[in-house]
C-alpha positions as CSV (number, residue, x, y, z in Angstrom):
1,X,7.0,-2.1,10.4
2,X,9.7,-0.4,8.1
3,X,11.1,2.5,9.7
4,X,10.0,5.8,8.4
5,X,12.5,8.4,7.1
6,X,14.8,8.4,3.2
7,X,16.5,5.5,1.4
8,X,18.7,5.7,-1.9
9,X,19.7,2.9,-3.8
10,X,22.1,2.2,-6.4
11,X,20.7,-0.6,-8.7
12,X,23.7,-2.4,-11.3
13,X,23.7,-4.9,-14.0
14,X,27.1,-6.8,-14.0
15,X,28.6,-4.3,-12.0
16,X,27.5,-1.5,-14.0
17,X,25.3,1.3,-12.6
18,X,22.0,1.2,-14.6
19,X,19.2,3.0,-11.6
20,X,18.7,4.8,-9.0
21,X,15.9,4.2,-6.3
22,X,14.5,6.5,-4.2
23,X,12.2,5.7,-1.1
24,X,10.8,8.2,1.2
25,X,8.5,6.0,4.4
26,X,5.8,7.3,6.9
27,X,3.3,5.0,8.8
28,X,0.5,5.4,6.6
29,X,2.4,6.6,3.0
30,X,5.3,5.5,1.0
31,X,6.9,7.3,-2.0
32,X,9.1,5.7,-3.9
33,X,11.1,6.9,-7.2
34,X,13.2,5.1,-10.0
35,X,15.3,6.6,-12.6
36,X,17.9,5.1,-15.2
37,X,20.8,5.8,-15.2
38,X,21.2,8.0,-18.7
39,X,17.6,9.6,-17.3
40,X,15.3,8.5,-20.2
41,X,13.3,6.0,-18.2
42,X,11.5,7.0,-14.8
43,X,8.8,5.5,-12.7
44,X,7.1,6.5,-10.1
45,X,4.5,5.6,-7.2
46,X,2.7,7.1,-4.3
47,X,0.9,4.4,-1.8
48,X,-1.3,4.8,0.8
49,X,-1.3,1.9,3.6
50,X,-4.2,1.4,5.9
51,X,-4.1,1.2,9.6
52,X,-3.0,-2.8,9.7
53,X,0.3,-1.3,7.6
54,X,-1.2,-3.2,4.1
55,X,-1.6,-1.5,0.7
56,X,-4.6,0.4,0.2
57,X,-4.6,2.9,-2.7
58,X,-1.5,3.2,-5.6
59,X,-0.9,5.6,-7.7
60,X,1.7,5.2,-10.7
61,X,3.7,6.2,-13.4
62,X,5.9,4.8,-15.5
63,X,7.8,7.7,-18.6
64,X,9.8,7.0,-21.1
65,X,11.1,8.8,-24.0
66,X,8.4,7.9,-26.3
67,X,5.5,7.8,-24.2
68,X,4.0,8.2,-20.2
69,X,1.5,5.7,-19.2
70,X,-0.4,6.1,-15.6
71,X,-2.5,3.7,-13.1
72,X,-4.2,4.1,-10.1
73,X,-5.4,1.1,-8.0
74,X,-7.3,0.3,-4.8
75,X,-7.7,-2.3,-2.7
76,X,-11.5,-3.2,-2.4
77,X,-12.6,-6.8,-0.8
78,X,-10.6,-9.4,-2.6
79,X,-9.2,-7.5,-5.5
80,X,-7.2,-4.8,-6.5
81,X,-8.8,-2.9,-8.9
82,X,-7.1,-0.2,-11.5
83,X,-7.5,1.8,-14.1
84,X,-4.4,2.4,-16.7
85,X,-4.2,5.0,-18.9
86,X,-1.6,5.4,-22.0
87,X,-0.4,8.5,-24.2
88,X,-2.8,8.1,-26.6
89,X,-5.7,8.5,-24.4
90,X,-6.6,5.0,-23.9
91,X,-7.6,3.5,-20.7
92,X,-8.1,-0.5,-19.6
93,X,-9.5,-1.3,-16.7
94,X,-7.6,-4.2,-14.3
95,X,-9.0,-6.6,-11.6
96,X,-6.8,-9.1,-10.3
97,X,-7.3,-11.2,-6.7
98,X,-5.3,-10.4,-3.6
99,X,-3.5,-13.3,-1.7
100,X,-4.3,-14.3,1.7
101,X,-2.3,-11.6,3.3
102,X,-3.5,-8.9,0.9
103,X,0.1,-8.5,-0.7
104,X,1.2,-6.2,-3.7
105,X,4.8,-5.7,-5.5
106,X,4.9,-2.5,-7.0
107,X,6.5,-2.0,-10.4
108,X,9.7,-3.7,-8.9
109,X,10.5,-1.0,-6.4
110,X,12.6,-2.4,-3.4
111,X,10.5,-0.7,-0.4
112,X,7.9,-3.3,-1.1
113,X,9.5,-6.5,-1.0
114,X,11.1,-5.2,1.9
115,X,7.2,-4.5,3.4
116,X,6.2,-8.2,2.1
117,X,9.3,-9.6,4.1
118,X,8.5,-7.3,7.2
119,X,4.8,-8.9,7.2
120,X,6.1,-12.6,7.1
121,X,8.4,-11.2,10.7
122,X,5.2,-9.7,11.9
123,X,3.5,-13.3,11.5
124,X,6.4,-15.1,13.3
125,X,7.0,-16.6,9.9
126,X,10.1,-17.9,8.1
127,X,9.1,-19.4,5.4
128,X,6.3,-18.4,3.3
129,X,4.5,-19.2,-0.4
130,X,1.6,-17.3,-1.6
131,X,-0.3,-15.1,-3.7
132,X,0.6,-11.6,-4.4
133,X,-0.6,-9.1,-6.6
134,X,2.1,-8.0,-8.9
135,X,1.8,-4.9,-10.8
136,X,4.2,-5.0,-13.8
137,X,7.1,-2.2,-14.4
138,X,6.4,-1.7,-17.8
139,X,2.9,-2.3,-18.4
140,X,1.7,-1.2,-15.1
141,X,-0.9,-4.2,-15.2
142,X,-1.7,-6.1,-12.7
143,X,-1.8,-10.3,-11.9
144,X,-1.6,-12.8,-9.4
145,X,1.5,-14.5,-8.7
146,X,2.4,-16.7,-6.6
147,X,5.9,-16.1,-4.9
148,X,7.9,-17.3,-2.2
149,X,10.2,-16.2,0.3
150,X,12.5,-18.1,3.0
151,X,15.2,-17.0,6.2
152,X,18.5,-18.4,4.6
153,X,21.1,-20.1,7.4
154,X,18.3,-19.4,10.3
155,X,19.1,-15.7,9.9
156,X,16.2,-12.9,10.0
157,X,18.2,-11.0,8.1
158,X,18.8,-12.9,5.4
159,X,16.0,-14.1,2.9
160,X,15.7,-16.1,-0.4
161,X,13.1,-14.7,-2.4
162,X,11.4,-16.3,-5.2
163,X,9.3,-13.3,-7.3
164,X,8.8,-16.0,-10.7
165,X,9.0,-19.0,-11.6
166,X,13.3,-19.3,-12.3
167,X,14.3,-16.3,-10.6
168,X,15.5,-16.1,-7.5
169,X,16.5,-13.0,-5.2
170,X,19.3,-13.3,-2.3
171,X,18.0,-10.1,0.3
172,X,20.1,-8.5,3.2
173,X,18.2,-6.3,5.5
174,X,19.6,-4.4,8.7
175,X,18.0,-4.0,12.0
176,X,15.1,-1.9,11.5
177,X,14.6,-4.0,8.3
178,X,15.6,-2.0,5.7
179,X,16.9,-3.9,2.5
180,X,20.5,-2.8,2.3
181,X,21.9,-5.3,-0.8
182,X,19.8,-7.2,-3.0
183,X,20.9,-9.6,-5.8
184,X,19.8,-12.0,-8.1
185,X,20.2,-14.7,-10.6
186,X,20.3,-12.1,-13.5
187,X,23.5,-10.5,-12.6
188,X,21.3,-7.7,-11.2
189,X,22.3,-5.6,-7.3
190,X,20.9,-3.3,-5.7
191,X,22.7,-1.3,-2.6
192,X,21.4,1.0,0.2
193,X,23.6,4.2,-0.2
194,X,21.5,6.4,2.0
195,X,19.3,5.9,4.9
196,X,17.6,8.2,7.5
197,X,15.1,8.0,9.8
198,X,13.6,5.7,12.9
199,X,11.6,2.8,13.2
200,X,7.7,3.3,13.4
């Protein structure tokens, strides 16, 4: 699994800093944190994972300077099911079908991609398409998409990663399977700064 402990991450557009990520791990939580860089735009998420290391429960946030919007999910059966609520007291309800393997990328946040990638390993697996339950940065909303993801030059370490249709992610992960660069076909990196902690 990914190994517990802190990770920071610098995300740029073009070379220019535009986030910073913050991911603190344990075996059955993670807490993860993503601000721009000028501070007006800030998300936010605390999961719980169940005992087979899979996403049970979310809660999120996602503030801006006009407005904060919330959502909470849980994984019951063959869904994931959510409630989202906005800053004018509105709330929508969301149901959306989990993959095979029960996978869900979070608002964007590195750590999970990282978790999917650390699943396919578990599996023995290097090369996967499926279902996953995507839960948008923006609108918090949930859907299924499918996505794939494949070792590049026979490498562990090294993944292509498909999250849409036309976009395409090239992910670099150290021993203990940490992402440590991530880049895609948008101009956009990310970089591990900071790291501490052991595997679990």
């Amino acid at each position: 699994m990914l190994p517990t402990g802190n990770y920071s991450y610098e995300i740029r557009q073009d070379g220019k800093l535009v986030a910073y990520e913050e991911t603190s791990c344990s075996p059955v939580t993670i807490i993860a944190a993503r601000r721009s860089a000028d501070g007006l735009n800030r998300h936010a998420a605390d999961v719980t994972l169940d005992a087979e290391h899979r996403i049970s429960r979310i809660s999120l946030s996602y503030s801006s300077s006009l407005f904060i919007r919330k959502a909470s999910y849980e994984a019951a059966e063959d869904n994931l099911r959510g409630r989202i609520s906005g800053v004018a007291g509105g709330r929508s309800e969301v149901v959306t079908q989990l993959g095979r393997f029960r996978e869900v990328d979070v608002a964007g946040f590195l750590v999970f991609r990282a978790l999917i990638i650390s699943h396919l390993r578990q599996r023995g697996g290097e090369r996967w398409t499926g279902r996953v339950a995507v839960i948008d940065a923006n609108t918090l909303a949930a859907a299924s998409i499918k996505q794939t993801c494949a070792q590049k030059n026979d490498s562990q370490y090294c993944w292509i990663y498909e999250p849409r249709m036309g976009e395409v992610e090239r992910i670099e992960l150290d021993q203990a399977g940490r992402i440590i660069r991530r880049r895609d076909n948008r101009g956009i990196t990310a970089e591990l700064m900071v790291a501490g902690g052991t595997g679990c």
